[in-house]
N, CA, C and O of each residue as an XYZ file, in Angstrom:
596
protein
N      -0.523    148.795     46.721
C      -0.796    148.669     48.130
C       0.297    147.865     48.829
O       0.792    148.102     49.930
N       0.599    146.808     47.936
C       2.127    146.013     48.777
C       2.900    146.854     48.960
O       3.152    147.009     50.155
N       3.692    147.839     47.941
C       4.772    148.832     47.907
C       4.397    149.709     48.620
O       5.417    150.396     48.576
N       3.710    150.267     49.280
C       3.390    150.903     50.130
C       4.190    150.365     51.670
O       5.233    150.745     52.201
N       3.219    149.370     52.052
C       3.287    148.397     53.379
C       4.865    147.599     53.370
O       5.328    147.079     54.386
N       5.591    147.614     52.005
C       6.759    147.270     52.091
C       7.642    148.368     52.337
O       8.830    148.322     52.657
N       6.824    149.472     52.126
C       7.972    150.653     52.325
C       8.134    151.505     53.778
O       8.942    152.313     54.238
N       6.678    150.737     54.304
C       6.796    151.247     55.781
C       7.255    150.349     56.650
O       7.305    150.695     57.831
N       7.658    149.103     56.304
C       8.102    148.064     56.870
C       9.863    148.317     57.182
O      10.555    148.295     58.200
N      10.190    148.616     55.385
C      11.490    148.911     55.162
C      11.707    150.239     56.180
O      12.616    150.236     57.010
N      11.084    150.999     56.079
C      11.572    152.455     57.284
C      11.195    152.108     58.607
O      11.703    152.772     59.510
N      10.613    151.440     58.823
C      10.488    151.203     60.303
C      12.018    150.142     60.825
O      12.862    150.410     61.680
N      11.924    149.101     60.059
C      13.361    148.558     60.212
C      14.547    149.295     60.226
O      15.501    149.000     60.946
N      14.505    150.865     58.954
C      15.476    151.285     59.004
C      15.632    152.222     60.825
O      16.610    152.148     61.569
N      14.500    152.914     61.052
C      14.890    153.717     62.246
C      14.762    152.762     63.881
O      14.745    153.197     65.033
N      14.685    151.273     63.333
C      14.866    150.186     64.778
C      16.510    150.340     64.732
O      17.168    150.677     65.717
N      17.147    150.001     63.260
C      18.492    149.858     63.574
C      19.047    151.275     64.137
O      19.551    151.484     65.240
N      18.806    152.242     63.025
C      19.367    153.948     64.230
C      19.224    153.674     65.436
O      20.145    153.821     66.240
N      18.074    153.241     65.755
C      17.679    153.826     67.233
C      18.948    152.230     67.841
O      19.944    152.616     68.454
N      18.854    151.065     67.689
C      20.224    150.354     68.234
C      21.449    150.633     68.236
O      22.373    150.483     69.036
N      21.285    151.221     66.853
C      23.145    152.094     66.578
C      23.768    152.866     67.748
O      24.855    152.785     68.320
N      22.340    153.894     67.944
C      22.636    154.892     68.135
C      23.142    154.631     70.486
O      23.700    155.326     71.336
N      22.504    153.312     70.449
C      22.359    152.917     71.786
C      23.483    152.814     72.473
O      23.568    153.103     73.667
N      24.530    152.349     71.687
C      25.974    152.267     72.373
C      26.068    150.755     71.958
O      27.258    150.468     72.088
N      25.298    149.524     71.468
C      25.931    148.005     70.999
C      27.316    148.594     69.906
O      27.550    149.678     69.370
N      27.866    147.553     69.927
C      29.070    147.402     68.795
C      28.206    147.036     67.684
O      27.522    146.013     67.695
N      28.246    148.126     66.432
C      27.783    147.749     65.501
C      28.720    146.293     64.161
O      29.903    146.003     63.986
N      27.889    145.960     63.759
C      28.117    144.976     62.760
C      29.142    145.884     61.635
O      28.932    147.081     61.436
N      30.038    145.282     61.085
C      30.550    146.227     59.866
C      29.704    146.191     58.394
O      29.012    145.200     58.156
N      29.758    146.975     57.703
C      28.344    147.248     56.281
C      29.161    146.311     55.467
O      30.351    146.256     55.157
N      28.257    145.696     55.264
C      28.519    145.211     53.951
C      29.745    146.404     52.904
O      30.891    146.082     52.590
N      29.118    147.653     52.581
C      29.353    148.520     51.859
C      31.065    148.503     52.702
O      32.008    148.311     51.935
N      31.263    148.620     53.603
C      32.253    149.004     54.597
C      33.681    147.720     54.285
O      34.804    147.916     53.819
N      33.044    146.472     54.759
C      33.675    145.616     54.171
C      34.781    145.454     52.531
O      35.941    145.218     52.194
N      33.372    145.790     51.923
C      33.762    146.020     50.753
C      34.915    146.420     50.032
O      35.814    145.858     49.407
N      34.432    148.138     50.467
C      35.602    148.927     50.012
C      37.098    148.330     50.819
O      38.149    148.265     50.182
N      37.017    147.945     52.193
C      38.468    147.992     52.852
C      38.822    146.662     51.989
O      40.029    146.429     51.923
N      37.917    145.704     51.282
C      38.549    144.412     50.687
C      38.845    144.691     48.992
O      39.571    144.029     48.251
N      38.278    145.526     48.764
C      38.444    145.979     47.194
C      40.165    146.919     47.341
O      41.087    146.806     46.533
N      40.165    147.723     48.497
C      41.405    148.481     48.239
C      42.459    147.527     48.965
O      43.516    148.149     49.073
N      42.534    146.535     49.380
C      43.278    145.202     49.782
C      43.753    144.786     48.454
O      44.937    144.860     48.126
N      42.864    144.371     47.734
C      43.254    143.345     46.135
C      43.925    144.462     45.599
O      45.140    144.437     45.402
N      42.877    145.915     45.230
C      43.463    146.900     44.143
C      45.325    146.986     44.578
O      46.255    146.924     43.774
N      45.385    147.095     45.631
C      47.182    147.163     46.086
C      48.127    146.038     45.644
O      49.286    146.191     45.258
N      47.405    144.804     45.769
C      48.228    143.849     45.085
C      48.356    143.745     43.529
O      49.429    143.766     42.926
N      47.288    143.647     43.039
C      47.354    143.925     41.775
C      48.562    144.940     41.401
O      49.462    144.506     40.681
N      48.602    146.027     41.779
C      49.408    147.340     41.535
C      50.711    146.959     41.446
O      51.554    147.205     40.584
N      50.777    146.197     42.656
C      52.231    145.460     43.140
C      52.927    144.887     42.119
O      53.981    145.033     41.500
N      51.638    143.943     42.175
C      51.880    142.720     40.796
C      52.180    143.100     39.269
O      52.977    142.495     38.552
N      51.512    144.051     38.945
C      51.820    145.028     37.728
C      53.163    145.695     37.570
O      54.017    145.746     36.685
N      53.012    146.175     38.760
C      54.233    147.173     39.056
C      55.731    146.301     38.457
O      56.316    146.411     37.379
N      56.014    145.448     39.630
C      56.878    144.004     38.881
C      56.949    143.627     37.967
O      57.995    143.129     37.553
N      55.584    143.727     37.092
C      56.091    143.014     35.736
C      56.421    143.746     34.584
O      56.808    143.362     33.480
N      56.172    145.020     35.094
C      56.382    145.767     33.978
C      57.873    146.234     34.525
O      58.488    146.743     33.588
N      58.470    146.224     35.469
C      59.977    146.407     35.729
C      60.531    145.299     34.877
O      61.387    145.627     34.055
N      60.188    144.086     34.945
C      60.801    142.985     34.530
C      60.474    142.987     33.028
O      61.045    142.055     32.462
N      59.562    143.920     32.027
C      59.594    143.943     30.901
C      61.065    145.313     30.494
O      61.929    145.212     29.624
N      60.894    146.252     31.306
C      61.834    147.060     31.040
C      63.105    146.574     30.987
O      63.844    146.821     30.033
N      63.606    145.554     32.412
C      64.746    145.529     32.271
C      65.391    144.087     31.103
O      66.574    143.809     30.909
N      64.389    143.517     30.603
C      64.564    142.744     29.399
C      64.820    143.351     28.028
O      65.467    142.779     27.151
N      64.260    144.561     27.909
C      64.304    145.532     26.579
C      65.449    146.140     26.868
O      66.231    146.444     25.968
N      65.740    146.440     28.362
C      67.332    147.581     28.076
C      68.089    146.675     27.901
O      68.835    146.937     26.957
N      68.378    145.241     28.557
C      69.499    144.384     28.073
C      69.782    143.866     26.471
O      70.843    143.703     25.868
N      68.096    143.646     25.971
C      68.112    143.655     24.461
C      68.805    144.198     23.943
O      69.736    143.690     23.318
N      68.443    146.113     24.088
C      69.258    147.105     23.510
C      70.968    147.710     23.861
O      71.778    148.405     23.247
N      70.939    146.941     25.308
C      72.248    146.633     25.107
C      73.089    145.682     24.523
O      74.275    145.832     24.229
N      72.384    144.685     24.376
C      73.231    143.245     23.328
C      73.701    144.521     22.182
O      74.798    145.057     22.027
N      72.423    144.738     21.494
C      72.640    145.275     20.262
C      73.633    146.441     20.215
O      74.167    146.524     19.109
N      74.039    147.378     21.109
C      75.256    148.258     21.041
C      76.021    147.981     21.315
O      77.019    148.389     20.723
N      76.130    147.259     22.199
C      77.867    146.227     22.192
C      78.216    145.621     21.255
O      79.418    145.457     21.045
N      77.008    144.986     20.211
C      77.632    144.653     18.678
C      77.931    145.401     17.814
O      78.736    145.193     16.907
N      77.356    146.273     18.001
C      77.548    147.658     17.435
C      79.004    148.061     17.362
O      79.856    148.059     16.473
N      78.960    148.446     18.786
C      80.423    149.137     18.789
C      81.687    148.077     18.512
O      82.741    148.461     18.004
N      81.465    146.807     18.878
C      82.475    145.641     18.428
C      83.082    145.789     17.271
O      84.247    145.875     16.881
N      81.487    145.806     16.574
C      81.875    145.722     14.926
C      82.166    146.999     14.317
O      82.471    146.678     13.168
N      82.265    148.418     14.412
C      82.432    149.058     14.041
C      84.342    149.574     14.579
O      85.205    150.203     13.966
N      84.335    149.091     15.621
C      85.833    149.343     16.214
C      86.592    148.038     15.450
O      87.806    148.068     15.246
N      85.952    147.161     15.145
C      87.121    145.647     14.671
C      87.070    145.818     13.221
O      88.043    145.535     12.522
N      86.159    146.195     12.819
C      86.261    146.361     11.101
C      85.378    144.540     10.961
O      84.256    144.232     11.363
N      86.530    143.563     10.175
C      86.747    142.826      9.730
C      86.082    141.284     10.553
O      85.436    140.337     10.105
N      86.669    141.649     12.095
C      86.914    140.600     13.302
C      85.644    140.851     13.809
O      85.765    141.361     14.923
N      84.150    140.683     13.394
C      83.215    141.300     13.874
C      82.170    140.280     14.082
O      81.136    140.243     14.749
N      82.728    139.535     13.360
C      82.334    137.657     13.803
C      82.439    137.004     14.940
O      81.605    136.419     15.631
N      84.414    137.308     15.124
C      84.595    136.636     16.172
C      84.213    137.375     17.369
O      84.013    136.858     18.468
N      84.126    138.560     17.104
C      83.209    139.748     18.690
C      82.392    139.193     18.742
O      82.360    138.334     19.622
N      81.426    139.322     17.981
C      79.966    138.700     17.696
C      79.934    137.245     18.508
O      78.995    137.124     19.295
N      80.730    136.286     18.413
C      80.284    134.759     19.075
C      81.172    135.127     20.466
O      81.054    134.216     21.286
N      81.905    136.073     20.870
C      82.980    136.577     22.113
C      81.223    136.668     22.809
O      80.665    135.863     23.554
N      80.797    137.722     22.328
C      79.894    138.089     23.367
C      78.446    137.465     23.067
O      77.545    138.086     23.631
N      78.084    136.504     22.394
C      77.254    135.278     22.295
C      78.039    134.644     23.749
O      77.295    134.816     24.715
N      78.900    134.194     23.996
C      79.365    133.622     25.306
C      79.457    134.197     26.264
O      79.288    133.629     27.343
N      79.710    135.315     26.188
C      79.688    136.269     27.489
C      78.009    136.406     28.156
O      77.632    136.325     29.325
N      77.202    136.649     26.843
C      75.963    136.473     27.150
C      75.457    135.214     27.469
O      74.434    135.246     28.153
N      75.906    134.062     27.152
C      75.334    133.251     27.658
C      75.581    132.923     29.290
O      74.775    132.367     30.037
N      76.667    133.329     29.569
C      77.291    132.881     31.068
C      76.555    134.233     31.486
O      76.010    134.058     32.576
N      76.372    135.389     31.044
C      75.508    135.972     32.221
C      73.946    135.889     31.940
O      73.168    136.434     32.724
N      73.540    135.283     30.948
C      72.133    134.656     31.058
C      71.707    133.428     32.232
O      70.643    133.191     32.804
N      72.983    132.818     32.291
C      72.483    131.750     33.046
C      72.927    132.156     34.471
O      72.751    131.352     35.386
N      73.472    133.313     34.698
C      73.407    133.952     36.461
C      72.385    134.687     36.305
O      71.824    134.828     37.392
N      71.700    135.401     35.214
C      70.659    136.222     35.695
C      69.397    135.354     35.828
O      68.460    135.745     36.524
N      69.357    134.157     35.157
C      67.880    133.170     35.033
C      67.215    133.231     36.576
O      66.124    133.583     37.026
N      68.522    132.672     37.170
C      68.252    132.899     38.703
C      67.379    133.758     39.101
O      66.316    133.453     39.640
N      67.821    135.072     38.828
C      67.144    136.398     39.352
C      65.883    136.187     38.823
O      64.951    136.725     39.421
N      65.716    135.736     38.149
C      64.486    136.326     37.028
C      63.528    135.284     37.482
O      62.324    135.535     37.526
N      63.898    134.391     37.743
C      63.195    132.790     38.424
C      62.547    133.042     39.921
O      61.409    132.823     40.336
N      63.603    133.536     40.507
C      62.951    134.126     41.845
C      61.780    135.280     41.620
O      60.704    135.117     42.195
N      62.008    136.565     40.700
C      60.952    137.503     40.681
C      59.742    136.856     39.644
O      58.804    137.596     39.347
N      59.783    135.623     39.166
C      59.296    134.579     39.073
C      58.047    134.063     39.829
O      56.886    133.922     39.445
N      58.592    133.845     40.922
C      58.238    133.179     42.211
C      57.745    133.828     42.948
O      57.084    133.272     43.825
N      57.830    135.158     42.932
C      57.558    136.268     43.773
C      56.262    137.003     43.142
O      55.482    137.570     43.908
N      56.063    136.996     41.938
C      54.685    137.156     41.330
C      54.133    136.202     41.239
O      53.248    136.296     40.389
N      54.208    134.873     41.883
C      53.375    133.391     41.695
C      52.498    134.079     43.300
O      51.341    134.257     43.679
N      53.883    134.279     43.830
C      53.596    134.326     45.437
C      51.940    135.829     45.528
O      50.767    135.888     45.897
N      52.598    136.375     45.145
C      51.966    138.072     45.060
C      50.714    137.369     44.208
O      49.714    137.309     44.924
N      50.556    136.967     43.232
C      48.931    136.126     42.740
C      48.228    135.580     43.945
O      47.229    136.023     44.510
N      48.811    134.735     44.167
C      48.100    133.712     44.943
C      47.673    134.690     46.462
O      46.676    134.606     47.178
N      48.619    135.401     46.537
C      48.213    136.396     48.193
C      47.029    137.175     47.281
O      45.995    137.374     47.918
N      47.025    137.545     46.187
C      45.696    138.318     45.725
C      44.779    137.226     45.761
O      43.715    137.639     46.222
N      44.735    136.293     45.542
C      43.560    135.478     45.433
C      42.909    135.177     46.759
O      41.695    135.118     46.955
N      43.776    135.011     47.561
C      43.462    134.576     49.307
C      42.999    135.705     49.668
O      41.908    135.563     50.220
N      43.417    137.006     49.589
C      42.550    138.356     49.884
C      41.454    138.613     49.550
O      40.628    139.140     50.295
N      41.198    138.203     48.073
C      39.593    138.034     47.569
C      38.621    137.096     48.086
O      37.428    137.339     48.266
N      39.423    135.634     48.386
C      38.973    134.695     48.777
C      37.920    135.327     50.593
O      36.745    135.438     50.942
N      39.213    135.545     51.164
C      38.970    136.307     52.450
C      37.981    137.347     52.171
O      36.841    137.032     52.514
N      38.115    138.530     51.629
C      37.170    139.600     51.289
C      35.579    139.089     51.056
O      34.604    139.517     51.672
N      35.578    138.109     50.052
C      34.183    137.446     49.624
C      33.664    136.857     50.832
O      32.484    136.510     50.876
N      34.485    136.704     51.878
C      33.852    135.590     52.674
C      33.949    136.791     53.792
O      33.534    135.990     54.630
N      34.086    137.734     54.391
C      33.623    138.967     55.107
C      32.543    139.860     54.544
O      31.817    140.599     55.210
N      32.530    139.707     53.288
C      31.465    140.435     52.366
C      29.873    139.746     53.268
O      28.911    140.383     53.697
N      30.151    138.179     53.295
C      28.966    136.667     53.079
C      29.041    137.356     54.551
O      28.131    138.147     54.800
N      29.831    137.183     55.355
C      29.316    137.437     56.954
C      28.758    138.550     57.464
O      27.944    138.531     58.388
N      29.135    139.492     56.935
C      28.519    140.814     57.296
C      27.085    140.694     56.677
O      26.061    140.813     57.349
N      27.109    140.473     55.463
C      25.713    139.935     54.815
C      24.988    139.544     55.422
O      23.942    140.124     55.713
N      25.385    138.243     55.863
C      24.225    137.091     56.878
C      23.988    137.898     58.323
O      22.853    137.869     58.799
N      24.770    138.430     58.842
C      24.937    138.934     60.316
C      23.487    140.280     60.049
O      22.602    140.600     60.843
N      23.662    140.613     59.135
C      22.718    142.163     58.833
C      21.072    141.504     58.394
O      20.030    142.094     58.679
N      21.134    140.163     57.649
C      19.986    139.370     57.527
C      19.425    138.916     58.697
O      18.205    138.873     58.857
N      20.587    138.418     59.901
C      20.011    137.433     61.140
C      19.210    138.511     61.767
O      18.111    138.352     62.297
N      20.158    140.124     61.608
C      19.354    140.804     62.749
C      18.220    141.637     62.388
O      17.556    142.230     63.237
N      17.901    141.713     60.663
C      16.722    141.533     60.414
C      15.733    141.056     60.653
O      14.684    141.503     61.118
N      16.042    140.108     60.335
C      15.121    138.544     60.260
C      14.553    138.533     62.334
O      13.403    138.400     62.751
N      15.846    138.721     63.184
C      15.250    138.938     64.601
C      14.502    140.129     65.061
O      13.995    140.211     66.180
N      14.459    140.968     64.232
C      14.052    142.603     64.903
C      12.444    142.040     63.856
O      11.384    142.606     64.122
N      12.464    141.199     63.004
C      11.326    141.402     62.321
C      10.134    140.249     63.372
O       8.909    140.130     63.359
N      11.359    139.489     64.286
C      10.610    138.222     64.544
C      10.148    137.034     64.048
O       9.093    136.411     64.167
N      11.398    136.824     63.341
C      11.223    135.382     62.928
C      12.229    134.696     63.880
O      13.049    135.190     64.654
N      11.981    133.651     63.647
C      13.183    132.659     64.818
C      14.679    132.577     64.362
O      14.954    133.170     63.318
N      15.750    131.864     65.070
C      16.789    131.975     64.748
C      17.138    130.885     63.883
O      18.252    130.939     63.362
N      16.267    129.738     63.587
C      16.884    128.335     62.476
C      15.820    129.257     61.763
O      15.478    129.023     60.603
């Protein structure tokens, strides 16, 4: 008998709001509505954020595999002198390790940055989620006639 009287309660609320919708007020945004535009907000950063790091895994493996064919070919063109190639480009690599750190420090910084903007989007999202929420409760709670505290 409750589920009944709760279910005519629930449809009568539902066709008060149609019939306001339908009146011409500016409607409230849905919860549901919110949602999705804050879920496909984060999903993009994330992507971003992925996207970057997996560039920055690639271009660590091709330089790997380039160390290794430049020793390659050193030592196979010097014969003998494949030592001193070998510590030639131990130095060469080190002086362009320490210009690329740079680079790598900044895209670094740039996925600290790209986190933290995902987190403030969620942060934001959760807290448009809570308002649309409460805003759809107040005008419940008023169409049902309860007071506003």
């Amino acid at each position: 008998m409750a589920t009944s009287k709760t279910t005519k309660t629930t449809k009568t609320v539902a066709a008060k709001t149609k019939a306001k919708s339908s009146s011409g007020k500016e409607k409230a945004p849905t919860v549901k509505a919110v949602a999705v535009k804050s879920r496909k907000k984060v999903s993009d950063v994330v992507h971003m954020t992925r996207d970057a790091s997996l560039k920055l895994i690639d271009s660590q493996r091709a330089i790997w595999l380039a160390g290794l064919g430049a020793l390659a070919k050193v030592t196979t063109a010097t014969g003998t002198k494949g030592e001193k190639a070998f510590e030639a480009l131990v130095k060469a690599g080190e002086e362009l390790e320490s210009q690329a750190r740079g680079a790598i420090d900044s895209n670094a910084n740039l996925l600290k940055v790209r986190i933290k903007n995902a987190s403030n989007v969620v942060d934001e999202s959760l807290g448009n989620v809570g308002d649309a929420f409460d805003a759809r409760v107040k005008q419940a709670l008023a169409r049902l006639g309860y007071p506003k505290n």
